[in-house]
C-alpha positions as CSV (number, residue, x, y, z in Angstrom):
1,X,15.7,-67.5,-121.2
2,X,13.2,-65.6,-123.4
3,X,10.7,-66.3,-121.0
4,X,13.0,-64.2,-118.6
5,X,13.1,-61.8,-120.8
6,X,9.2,-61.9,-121.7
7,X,8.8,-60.9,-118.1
8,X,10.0,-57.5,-119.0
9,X,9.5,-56.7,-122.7
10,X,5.9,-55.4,-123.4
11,X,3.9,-57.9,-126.0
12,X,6.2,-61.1,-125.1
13,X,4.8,-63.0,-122.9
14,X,7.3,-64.9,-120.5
15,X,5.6,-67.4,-118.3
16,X,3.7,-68.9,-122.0
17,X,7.2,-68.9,-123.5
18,X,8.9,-70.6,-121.0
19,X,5.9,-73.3,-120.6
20,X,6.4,-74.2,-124.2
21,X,10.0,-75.4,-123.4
22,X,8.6,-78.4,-121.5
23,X,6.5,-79.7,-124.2
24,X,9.3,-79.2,-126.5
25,X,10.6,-81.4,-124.3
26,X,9.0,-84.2,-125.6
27,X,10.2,-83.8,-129.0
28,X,13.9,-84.8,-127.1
29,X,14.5,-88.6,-128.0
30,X,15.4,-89.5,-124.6
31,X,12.0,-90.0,-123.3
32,X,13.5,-89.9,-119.5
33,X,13.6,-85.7,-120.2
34,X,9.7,-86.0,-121.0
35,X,7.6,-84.1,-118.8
36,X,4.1,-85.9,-118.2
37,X,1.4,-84.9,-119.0
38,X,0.1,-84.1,-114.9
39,X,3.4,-81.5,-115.3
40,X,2.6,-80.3,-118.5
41,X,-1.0,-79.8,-117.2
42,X,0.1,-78.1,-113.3
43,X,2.1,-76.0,-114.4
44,X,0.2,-74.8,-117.8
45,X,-3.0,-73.6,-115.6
46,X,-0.7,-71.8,-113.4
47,X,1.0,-69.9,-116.5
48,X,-2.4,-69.1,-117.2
49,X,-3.8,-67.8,-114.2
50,X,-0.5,-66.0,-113.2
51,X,-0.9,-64.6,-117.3
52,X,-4.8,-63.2,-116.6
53,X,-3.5,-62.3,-112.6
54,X,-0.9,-60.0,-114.6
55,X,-3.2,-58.2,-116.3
56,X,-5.6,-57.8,-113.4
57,X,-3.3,-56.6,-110.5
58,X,-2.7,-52.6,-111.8
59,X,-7.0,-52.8,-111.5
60,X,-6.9,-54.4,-107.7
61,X,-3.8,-52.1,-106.8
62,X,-5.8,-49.4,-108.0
63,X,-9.1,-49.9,-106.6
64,X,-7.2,-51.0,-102.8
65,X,-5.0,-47.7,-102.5
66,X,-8.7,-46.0,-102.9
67,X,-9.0,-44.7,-106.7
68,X,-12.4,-45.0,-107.9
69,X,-14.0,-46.5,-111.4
70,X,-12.3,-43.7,-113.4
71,X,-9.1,-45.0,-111.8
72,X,-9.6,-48.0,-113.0
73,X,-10.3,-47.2,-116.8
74,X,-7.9,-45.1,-116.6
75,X,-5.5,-48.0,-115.3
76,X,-6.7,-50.5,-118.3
77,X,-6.3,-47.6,-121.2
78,X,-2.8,-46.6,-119.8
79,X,-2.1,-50.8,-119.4
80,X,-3.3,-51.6,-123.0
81,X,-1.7,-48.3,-124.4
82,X,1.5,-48.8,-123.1
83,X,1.7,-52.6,-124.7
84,X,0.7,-51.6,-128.0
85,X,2.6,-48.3,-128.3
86,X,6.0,-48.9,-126.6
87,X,7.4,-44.8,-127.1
88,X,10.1,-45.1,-124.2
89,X,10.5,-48.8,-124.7
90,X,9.6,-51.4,-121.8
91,X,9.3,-48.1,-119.6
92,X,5.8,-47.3,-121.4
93,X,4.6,-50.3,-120.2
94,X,5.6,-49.5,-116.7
95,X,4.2,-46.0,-116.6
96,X,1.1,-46.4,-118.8
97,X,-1.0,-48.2,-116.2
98,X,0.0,-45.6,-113.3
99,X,-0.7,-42.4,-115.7
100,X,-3.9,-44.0,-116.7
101,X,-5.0,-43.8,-113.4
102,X,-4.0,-40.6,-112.5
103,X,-5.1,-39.1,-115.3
104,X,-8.7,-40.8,-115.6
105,X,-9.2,-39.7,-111.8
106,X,-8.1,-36.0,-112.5
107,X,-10.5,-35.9,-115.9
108,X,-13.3,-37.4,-113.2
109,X,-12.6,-34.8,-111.1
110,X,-10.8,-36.9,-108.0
111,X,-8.2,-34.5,-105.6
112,X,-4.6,-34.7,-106.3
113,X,-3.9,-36.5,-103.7
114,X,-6.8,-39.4,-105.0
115,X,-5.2,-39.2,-108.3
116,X,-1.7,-40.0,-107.3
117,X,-2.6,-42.7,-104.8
118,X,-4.7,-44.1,-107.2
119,X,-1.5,-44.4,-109.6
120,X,0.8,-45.3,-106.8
121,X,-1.9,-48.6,-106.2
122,X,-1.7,-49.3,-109.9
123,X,1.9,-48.9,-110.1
124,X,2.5,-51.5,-107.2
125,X,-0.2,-53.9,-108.6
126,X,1.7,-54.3,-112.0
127,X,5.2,-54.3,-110.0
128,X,3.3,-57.2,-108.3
129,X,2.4,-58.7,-111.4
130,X,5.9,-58.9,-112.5
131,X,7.3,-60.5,-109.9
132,X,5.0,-63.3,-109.8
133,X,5.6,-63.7,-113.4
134,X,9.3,-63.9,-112.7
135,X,8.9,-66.4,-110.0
136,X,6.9,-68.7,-111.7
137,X,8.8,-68.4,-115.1
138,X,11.8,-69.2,-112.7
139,X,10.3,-72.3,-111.7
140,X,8.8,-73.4,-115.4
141,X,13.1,-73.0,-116.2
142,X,14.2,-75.0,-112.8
143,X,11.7,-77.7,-113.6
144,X,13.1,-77.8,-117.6
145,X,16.6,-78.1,-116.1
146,X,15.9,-80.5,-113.9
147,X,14.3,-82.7,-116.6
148,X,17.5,-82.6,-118.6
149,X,20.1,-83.5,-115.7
């Protein structure tokens, strides 16, 4: 369940959270609730890449809806600002990435209408991000349950 929550709160990460439940796992004395190690090892590499896919989506989202390198720093410095300075809560972390970009293609000099589609793109690349980390935090948990019962 804290992975659930990691999905959400800025600086916790969820799918690594709920991966660790499995190997906890094998610290239970009934070794029919151990995962093996070919489990342990699936689904720990796609924690990972669905961890570093997280981080990259607001850049892709960015970049496809047509904002340009600015966009992108932009994008990055509003991502990393809005984990390590959490003003508004978990809503920093949702904004930061889309008023990165906006703002880094205004201060390069982008239209409006650049600017904002650029943010729009980063928005729906982090929105992305969090939903695959849901889903595959929701199947690290189904797999832990199903090891128990």
């Amino acid at each position: 369940m804290v992975g659930l929550l990691g999905c959400i709160v800025p600086g916790l990460p969820g799918p690594p959270i709920a991966w660790f439940s499995l190997p906890i796992l094998r610290l239970h004395s009934d070794p029919s609730v151990h995962p093996d190690s070919r489990v342990l090892l699936i689904y720990g590499i796609g924690v990972a890449v669905i961890t570093v896919l997280d981080y990259y989506l607001p850049i892709w989202g960015t970049k496809r809806f047509g904002g340009t390198r600015a966009g992108k720093i932009g994008s990055i410095i509003g991502l990393v600002l809005g984990m390590v300075v959490p003003v508004f809560g978990p809503v920093t972390i949702i904004i930061g990435p889309f008023a990165g970009a906006v703002i880094g293609e205004i201060l390069a000099g982008q239209s409006e209408r650049t600017a904002w589609r650029s943010g729009i793109g980063s928005f729906l690349g982090f929105l992305g991000g969090t939903l695959i980390k849901f889903g595959v935090t929701i199947l690290v948990i189904i797999k832990f349950v199903t090891l128990l019962i």
